[in-house]
N, C-alpha and C positions, 0 to 999 in steps of 0.2 A: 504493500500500500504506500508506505514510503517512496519508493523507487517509483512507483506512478506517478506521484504528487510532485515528486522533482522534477520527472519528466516530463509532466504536462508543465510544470513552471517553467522548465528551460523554454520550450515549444513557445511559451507563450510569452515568454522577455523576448526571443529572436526569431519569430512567426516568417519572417521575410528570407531569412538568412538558410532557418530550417525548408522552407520551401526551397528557396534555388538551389541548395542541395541535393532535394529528392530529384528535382526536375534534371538535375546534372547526372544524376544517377540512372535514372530513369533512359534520360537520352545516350547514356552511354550503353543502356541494356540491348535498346535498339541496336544503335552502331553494333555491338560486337553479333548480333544474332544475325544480321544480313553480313559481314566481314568474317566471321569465324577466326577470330583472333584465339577466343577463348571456348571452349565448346562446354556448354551449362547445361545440355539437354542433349539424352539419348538419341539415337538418329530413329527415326520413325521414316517407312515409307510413304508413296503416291498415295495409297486408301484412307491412311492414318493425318495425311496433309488436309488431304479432302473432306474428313469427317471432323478433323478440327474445325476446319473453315464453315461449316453447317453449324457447329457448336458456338462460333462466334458471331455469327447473326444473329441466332438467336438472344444470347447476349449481349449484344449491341440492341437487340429491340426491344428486352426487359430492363435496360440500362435508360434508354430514351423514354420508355414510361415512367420508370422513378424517377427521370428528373422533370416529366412534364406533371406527375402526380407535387411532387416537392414543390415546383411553383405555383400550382393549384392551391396547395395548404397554406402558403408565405403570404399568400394574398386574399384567406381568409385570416390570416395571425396565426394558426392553430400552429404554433412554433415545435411544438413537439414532433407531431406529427410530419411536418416541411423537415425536422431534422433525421427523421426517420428515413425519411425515401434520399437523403440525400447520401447518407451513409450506407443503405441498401445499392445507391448508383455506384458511388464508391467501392465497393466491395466486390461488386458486380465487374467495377471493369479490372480490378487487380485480377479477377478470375479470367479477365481477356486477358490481359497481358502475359500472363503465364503460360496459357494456350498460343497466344499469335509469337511469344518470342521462341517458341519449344517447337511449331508448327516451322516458323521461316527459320531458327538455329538447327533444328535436328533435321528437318526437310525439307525446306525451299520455299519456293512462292511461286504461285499460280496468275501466268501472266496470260494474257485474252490474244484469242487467235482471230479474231473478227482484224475484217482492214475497213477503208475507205470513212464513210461519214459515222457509221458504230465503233470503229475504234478510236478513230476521231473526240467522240462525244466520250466514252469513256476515260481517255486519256486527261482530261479537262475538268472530268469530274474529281478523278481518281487525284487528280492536282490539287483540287480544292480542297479535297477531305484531306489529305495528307497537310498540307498547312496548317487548316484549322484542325486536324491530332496535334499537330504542334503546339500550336499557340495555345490549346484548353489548359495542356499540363500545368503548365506554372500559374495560370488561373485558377485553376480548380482547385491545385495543392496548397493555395494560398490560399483561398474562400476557405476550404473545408478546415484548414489548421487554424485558423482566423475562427468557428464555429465550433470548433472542440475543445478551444481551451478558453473561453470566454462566455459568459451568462448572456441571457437575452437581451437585457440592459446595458452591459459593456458593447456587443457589437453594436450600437447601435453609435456608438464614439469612433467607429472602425471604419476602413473602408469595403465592409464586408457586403456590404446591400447591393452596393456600385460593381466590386468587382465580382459578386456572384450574379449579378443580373448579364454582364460581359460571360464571365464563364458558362452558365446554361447557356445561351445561344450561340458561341462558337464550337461549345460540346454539340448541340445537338444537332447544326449542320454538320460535324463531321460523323457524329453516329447515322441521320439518316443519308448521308449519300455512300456512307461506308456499306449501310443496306442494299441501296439503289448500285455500289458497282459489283458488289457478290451476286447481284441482281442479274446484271449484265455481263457476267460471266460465264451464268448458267447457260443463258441465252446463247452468248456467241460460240461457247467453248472454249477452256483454258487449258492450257501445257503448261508441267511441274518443270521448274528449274531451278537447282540444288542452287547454297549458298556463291559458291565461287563463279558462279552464270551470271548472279543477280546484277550487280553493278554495271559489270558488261553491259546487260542488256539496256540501261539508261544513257 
């Protein structure tokens, strides 16, 4: 209990400091899981890439309901409850991330065999969502540490209102188009290629 209490004290003296940490982190998981500098995850095959990628839509679309349910609640007050779905998204997407770094580190990435105006439109989308994955992280790790370690009455001295009303909406255009290109994958068909391909291919 002690070591909680410190914890969340540290968190909550250097809320900004602890965020661009995790976000450093975070972006480094990425980097190493498309590079293979460091190998964190089993290799898994094509079947096992592919039924990840099923597993993470779905979770990307239970992720995008807790956080349109969490702004539903904020904007009746019901603060419990808004804190509820937001740490249910949270939680949600740690369980992406584990999945999408273990799917593209141990098996590659599933890149669209459509050409002309369909891969066109995908490649534009798939641009957008990958920014806006960017840009949520350090938003969102900052809202949600900003929201765990302070009462409903101290956020409201914070920039937590501001920068979580920025974070759900750049989260959730990159969860729904992240929908919208698993979408279009199905659609056009996608070929597996292992980590050392991927770079290349861009």
């Amino acid at each position: 209990m002690a070591v909680a209490t410190a914890l969340r004290q540290g968190v909550r003296s250097h809320t900004l400091g602890v965020a661009v940490a995790i976000t450093a982190v975070g972006y480094a998981l990425v980097m190493n899981a498309f590079e293979g500098f460091v190998p964190l995850f089993p290799s898994i095959g094509e079947s096992t890439v592919r039924l990840f990628s099923s597993v993470i839509v779905v979770i990307n679309a239970a992720t995008l309901t807790a956080l349109l349910v969490g702004v539903y609640y904020i904007r009746q007050r019901r603060i419990d409850r808004h804190r509820a779905a937001m740490v249910t998204a949270v939680a949600l997407e740690l369980g992406f991330l584990v999945l999408y770094l273990w799917k593209v580190g141990g098996g590659g990435e599933l890149y669209i065999q459509a050409s002309g105006l369909f891969r066109t439109a995908y490649l534009l989308i798939l641009a957008v969502h990958l920014i806006c994955s960017a840009l949520a992280v350090p938003l969102v790790v900052y809202a949600v540490l900003l929201g765990l370690t302070r009462s409903p009455a101290e956020l409201a001295e914070t920039a937590h209102a501001r920068v979580g009303r920025i974070a759900v909406g750049v989260w959730s255009v990159s969860l729904a188009l992240g929908i919208v290109t698993s979408a279009m994958l199905r659609i056009a068909g996608s070929e597996l290629e292992t980590v050392g391909m991927i770079l290349a291919l861009w």
